[in-house]
TORNUMAR-838350 format. One line per field, with one value per residue (C-alpha): residue number from 1; residue in one letter; x, y, z. Coordinates in nm, 2 decimals, decimal comma. Last residue first. Layout:
BEGIN
seq: c(NUM / ...)
type: c(A / ...)
X: c(X / ...)
Y: c(Y / ...)
Z: c(Z / ...)
//
This chain:
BEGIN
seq: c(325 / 324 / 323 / 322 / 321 / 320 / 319 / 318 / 317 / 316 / 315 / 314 / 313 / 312 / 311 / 310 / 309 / 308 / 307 / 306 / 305 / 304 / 303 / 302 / 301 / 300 / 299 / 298 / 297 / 296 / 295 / 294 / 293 / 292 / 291 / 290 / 289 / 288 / 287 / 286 / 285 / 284 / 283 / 282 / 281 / 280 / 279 / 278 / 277 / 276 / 275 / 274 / 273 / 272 / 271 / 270 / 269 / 268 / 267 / 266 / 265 / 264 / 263 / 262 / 261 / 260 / 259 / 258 / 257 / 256 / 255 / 254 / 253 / 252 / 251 / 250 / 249 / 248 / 247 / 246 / 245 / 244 / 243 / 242 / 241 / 240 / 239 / 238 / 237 / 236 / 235 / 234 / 233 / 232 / 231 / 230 / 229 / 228 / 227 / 226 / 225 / 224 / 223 / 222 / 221 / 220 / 219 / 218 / 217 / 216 / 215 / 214 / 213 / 212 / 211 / 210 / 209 / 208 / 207 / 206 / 205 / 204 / 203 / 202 / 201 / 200 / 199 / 198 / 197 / 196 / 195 / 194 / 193 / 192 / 191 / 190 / 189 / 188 / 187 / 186 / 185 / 184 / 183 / 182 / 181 / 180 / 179 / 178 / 177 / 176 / 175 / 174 / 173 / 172 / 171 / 170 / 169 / 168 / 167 / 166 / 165 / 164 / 163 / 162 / 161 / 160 / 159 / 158 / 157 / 156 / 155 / 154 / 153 / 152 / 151 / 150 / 149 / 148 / 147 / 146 / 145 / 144 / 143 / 142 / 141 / 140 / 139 / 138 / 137 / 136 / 135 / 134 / 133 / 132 / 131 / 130 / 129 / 128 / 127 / 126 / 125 / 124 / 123 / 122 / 121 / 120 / 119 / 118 / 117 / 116 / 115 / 114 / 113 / 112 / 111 / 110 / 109 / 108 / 107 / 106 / 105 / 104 / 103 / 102 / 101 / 100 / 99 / 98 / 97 / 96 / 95 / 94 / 93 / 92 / 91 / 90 / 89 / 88 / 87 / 86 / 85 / 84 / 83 / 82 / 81 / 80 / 79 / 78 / 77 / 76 / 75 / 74 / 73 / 72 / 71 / 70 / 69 / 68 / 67 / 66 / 65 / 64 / 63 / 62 / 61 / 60 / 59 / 58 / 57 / 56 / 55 / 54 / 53 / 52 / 51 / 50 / 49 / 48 / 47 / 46 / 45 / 44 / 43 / 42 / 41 / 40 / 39 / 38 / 37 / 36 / 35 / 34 / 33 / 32 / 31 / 30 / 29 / 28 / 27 / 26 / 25 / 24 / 23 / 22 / 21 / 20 / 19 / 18 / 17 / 16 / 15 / 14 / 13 / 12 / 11 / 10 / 9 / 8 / 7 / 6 / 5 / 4 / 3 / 2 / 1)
type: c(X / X / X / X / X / X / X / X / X / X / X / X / X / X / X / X / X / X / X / X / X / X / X / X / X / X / X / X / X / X / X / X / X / X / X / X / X / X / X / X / X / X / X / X / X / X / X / X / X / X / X / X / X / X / X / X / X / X / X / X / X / X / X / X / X / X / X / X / X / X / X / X / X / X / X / X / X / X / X / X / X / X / X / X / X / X / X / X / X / X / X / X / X / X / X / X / X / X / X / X / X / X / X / X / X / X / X / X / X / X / X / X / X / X / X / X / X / X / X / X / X / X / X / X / X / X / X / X / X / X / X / X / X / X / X / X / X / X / X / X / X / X / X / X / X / X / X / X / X / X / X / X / X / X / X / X / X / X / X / X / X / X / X / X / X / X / X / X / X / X / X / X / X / X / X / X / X / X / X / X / X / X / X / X / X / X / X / X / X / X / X / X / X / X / X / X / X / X / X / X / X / X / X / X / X / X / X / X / X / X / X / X / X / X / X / X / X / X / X / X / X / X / X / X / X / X / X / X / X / X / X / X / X / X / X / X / X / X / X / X / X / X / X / X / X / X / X / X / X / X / X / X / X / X / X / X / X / X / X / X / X / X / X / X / X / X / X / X / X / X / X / X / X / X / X / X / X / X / X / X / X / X / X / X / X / X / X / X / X / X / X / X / X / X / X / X / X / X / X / X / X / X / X / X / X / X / X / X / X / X / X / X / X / X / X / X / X / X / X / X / X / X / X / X / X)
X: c(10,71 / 10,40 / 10,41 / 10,70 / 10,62 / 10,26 / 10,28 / 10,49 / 10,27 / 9,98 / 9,76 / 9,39 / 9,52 / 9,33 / 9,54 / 9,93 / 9,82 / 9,80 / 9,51 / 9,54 / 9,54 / 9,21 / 9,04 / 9,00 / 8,72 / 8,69 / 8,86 / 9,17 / 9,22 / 9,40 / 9,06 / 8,94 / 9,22 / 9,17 / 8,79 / 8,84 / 9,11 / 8,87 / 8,60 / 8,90 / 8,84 / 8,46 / 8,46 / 8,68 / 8,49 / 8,18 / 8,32 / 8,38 / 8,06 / 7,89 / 8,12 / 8,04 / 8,23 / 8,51 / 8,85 / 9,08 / 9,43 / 9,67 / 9,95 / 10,29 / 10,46 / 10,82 / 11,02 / 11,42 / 11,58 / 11,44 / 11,75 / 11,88 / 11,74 / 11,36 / 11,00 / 10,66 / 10,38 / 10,13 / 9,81 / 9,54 / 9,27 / 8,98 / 8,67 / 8,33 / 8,06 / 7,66 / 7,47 / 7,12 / 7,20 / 7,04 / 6,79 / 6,70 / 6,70 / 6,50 / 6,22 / 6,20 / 6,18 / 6,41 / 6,47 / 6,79 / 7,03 / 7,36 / 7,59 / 7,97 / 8,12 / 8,12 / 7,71 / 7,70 / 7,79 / 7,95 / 7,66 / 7,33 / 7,29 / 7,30 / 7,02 / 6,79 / 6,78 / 6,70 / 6,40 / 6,25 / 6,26 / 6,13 / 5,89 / 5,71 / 5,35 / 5,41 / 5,73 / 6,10 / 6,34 / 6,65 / 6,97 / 7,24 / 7,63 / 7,88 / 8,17 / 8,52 / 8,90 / 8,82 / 8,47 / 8,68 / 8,92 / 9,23 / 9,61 / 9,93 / 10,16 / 10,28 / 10,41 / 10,30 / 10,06 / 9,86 / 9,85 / 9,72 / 9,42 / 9,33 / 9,30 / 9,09 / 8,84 / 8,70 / 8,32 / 8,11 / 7,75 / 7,49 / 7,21 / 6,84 / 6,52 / 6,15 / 6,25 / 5,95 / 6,17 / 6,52 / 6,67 / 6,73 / 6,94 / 7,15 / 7,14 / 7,30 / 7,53 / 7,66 / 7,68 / 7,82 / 7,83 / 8,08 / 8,38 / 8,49 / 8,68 / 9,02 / 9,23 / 9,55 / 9,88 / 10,15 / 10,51 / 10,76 / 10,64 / 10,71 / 10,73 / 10,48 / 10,26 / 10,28 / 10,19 / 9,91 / 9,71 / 9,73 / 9,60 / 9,27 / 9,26 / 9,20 / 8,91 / 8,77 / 8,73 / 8,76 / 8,60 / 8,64 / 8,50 / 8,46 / 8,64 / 8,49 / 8,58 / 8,37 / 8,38 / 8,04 / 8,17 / 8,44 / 8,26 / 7,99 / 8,24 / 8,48 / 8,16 / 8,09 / 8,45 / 8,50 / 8,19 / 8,31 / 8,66 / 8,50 / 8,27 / 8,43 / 8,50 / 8,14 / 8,18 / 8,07 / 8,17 / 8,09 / 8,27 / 8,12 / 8,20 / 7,91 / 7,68 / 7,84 / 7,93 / 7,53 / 7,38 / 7,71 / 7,74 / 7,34 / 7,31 / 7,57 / 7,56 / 7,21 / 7,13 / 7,40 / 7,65 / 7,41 / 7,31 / 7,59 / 7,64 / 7,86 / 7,84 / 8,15 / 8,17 / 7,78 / 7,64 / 7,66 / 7,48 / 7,23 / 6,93 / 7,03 / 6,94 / 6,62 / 6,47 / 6,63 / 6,45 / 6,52 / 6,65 / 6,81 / 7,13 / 6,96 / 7,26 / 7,09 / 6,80 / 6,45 / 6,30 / 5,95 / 5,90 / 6,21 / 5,94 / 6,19 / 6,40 / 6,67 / 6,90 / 7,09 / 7,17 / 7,42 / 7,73 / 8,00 / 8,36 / 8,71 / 8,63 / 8,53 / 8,30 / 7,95 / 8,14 / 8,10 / 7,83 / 7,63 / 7,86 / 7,81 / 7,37 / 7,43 / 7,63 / 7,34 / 7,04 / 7,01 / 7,06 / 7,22 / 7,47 / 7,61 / 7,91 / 8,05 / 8,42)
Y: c(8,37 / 8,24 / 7,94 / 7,73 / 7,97 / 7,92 / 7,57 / 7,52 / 7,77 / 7,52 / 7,64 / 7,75 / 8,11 / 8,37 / 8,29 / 8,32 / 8,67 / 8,73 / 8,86 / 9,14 / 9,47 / 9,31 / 9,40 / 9,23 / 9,21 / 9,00 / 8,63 / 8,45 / 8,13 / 7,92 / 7,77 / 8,14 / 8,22 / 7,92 / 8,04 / 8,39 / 8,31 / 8,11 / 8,37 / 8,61 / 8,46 / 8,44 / 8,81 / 8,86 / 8,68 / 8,84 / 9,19 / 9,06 / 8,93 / 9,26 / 9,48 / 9,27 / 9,35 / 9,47 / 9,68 / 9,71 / 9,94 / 9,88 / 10,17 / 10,23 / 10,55 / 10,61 / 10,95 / 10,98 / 11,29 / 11,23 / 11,40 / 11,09 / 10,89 / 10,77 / 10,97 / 10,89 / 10,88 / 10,61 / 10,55 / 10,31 / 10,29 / 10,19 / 9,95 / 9,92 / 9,75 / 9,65 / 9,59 / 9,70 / 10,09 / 10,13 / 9,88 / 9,85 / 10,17 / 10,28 / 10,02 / 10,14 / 10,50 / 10,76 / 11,05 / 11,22 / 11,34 / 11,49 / 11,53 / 11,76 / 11,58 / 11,61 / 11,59 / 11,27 / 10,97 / 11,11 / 11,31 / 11,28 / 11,65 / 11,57 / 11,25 / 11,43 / 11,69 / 11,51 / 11,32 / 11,62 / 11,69 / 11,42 / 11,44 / 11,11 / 11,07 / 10,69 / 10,58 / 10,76 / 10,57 / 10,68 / 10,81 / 10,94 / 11,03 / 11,13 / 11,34 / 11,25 / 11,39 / 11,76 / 11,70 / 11,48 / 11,79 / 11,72 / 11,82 / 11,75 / 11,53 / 11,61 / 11,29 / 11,26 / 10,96 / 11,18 / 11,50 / 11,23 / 11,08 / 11,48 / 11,57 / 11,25 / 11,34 / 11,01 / 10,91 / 10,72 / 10,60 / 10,54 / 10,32 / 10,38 / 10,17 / 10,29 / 10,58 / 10,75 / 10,75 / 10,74 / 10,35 / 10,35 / 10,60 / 10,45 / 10,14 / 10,28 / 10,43 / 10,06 / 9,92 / 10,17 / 10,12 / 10,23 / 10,48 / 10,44 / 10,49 / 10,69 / 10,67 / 10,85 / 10,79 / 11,05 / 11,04 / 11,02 / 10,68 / 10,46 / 10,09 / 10,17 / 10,37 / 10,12 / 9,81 / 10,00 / 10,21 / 9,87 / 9,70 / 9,94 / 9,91 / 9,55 / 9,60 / 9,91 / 9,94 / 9,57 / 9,38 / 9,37 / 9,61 / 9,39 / 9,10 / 8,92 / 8,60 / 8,46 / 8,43 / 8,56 / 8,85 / 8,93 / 8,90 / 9,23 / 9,38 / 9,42 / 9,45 / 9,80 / 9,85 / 9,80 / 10,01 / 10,29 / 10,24 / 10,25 / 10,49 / 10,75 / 10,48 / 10,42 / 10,07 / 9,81 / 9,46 / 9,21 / 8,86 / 8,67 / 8,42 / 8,33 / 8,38 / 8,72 / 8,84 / 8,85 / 9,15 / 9,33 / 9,29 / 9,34 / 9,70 / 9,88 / 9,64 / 9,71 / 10,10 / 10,30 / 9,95 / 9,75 / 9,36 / 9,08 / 8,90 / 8,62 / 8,38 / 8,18 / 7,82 / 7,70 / 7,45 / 7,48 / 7,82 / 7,68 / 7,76 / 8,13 / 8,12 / 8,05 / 8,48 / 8,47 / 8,25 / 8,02 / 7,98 / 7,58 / 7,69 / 7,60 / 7,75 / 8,07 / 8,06 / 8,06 / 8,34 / 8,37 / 8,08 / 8,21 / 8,49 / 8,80 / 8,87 / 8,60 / 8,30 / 8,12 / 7,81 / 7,57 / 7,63 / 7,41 / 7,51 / 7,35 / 7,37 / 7,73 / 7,75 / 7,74 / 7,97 / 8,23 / 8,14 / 8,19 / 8,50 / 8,69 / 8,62 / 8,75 / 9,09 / 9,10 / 9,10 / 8,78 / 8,85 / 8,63 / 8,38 / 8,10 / 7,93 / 7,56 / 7,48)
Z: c(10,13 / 9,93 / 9,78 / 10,01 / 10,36 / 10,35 / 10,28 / 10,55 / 10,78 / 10,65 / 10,46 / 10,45 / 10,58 / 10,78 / 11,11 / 10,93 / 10,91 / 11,31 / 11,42 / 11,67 / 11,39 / 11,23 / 11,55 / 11,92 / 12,17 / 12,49 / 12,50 / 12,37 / 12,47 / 12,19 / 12,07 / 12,09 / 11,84 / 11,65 / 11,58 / 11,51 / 11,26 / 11,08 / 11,13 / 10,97 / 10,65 / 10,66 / 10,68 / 10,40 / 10,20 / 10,29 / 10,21 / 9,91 / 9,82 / 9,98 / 9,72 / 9,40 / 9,10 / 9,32 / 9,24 / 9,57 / 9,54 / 9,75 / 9,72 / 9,84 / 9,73 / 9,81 / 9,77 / 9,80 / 9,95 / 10,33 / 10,41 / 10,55 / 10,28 / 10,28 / 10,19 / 10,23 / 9,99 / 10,08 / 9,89 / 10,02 / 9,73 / 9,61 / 9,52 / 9,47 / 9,30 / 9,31 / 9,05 / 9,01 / 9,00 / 8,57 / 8,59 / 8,93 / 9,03 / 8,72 / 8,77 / 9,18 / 9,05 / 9,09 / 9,38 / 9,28 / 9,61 / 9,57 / 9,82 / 9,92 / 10,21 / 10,59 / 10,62 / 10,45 / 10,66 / 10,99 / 11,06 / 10,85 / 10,71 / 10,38 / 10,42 / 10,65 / 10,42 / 10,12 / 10,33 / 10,43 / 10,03 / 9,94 / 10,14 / 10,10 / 9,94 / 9,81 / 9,95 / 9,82 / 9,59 / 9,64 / 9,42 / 9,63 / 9,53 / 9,78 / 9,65 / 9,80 / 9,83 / 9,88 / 10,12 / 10,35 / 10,43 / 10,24 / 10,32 / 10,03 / 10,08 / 9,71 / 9,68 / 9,28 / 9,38 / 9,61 / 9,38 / 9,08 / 9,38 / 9,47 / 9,12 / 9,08 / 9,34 / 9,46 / 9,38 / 9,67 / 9,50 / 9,76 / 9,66 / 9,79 / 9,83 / 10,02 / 10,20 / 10,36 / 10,73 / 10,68 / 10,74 / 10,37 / 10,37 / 10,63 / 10,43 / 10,15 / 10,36 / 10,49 / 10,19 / 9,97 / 9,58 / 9,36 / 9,25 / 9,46 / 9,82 / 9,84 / 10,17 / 10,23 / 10,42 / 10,48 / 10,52 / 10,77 / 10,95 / 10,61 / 10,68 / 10,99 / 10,77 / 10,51 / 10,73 / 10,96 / 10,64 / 10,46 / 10,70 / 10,76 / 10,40 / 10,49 / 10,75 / 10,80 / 10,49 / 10,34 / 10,59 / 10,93 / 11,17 / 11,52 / 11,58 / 11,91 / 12,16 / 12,39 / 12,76 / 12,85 / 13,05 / 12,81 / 12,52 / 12,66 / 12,78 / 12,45 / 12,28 / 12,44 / 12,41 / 12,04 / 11,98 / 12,15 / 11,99 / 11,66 / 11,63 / 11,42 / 11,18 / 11,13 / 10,97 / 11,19 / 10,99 / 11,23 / 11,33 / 11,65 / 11,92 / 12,05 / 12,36 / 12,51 / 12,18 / 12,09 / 12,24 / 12,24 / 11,84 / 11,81 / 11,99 / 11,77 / 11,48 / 11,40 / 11,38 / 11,10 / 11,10 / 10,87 / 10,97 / 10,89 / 11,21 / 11,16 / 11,43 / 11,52 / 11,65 / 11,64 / 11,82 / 12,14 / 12,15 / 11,90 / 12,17 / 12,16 / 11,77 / 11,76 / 11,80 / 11,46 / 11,36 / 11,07 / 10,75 / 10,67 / 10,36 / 10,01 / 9,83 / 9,73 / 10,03 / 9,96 / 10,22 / 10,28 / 10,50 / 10,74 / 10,82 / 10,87 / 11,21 / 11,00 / 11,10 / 10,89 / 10,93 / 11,02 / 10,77 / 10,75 / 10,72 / 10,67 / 10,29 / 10,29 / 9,95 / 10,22 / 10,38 / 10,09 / 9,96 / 10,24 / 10,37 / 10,00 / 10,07 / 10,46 / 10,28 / 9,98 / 10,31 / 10,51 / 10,84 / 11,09 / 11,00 / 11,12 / 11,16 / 11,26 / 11,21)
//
């Protein structure tokens, strides 16, 4: 199968090598808003125009659209689902449905085929949250990011006006984790289970502190939980925030018996070295899916809950079912 990918920021780096490692895959280009001159490519993928990329409609099987969720995705998912079939990763969670029926038009009147907010939250903790709450409907399920690096908030800082670089650092409450796992079932606002960390490199003559309150009052990303903001240098960034990891946590703590007198946990628990490679990897796995799907005829906008698991795989469902049933 053909792909693409447009933008080539550390998620559009993790997709190169990512489907350039696919063995069923090839990848065509990728396609970029910046000067394709200035950009030298990890595995020596062609760059090219963004602006180029309507004229590969034919040949290219699923796009992958790696821009940031806080002012891409919204307008580029639609703009492009009705010329390809495309794989994003829009994270605003409170978004979601909007976004899915935005897109949902959009791939439904060009005849393609689109899975919005994969990844690996949303995406596979958004799996997790589906099988264990459906295994165990009695109890309660909870979601712990970090400690590491945010993609998609560190972008929406660095979308704020004077804002030169930033990295976001999500931290989970530990007390809150360890009353979790004892089944305490216990209820969280978002600022009780999460701290948001913020170091950012502010533009010669910036206010700093405009731009701090821009950033802990930004809805949906920061406003909800308790922030901290430390302006640093571009060396210091680099040096001591270079890397880029994450990880978490999809506890369940539910109860069985007919007096609900036993308690189960279920947990999935994600640790990454490199957040935008993994992302990446899971996005290349469900453009597979993506592709057989559309060669089956499915059209519009689906999630991760519409793909069936056998979809994602390299092997065959007799392989599937020798190694891993």
């Amino acid at each position: 199968m053909k792909i693409a990918i447009l933008g080539y920021g550390n998620l559009g780096k993790g997709a190169e090598i990512s489907v350039t490692n696919a063995p069923d895959m090839e990848l065509v280009g990728i396609f970029t808003q910046r000067d394709p001159a200035s950009i030298t490519t990890i595995t020596g993928a062609p760059v090219y125009k963004a602006i180029d990329l309507i004229n590969y409609r034919d040949k290219v099987d699923v796009l992958l659209l790696c821009g940031g969720s806080a002012t891409d995705l919204p307008h580029v998912t639609p703009q492009y689902a009705g010329s390809f079939n495309v794989v994003d990763t829009f994270d605003n969670h409170n978004h979601i449905n909007e976004h899915f029926n935005i897109v949902h038009s959009a791939a439904l009147a060009g005849g393609h085929l689109a899975l919005i907010s994969t990844g690996w939250d949303p995406g596979m903790f958004s799996l997790a949250r589906l099988y264990s709450a459906s295994i165990l409907p009695s109890g309660k399920v909870y979601t712990f990011w970090g400690k590491g690096v945010s993609q998609g908030h560190s972008d929406a800082i660095r979308r704020i006006p004077g804002v030169k670089d930033a990295r976001q650092y999500t931290i989970p409450i530990e007390n809150a984790m360890e009353a979790v796992r004892k089944g305490e079932n216990p209820s969280f606002t978002a600022r009780q289970k999460h701290l948001r960390q913020c170091y950012v490199v502010a533009e010669d003559g910036a206010d700093k502190a405009a731009i701090t309150e821009q950033i802990k009052t930004m809805p949906d990303y920061f406003e909800p939980y308790d922030t901290t903001v430390e302006f640093v240098t571009e060396e210091e960034l680099l040096r001591d925030h270079g890397e880029l990891p994450h990880g978490g946590a999809v506890i369940h703590s539910g109860t069985t018996g007919q007096k609900d007198e036993h308690k189960e946990t279920i947990e999935y628990k994600l640790t990454l070295d490199s957040n935008p490679e993994f992302t990446a990897s899971v996005m290349t796995a469900f453009a597979r899916a993506v592709f057989r799907m559309y060669q089956r005829g499915s059209r519009g906008c689906i999630s991760v809950f519409d793909v069936a698991p056998a979809d994602l795989s390299l092997m065959s469902p007799e392989e599937m079912r020798k190694n891993l049933l």
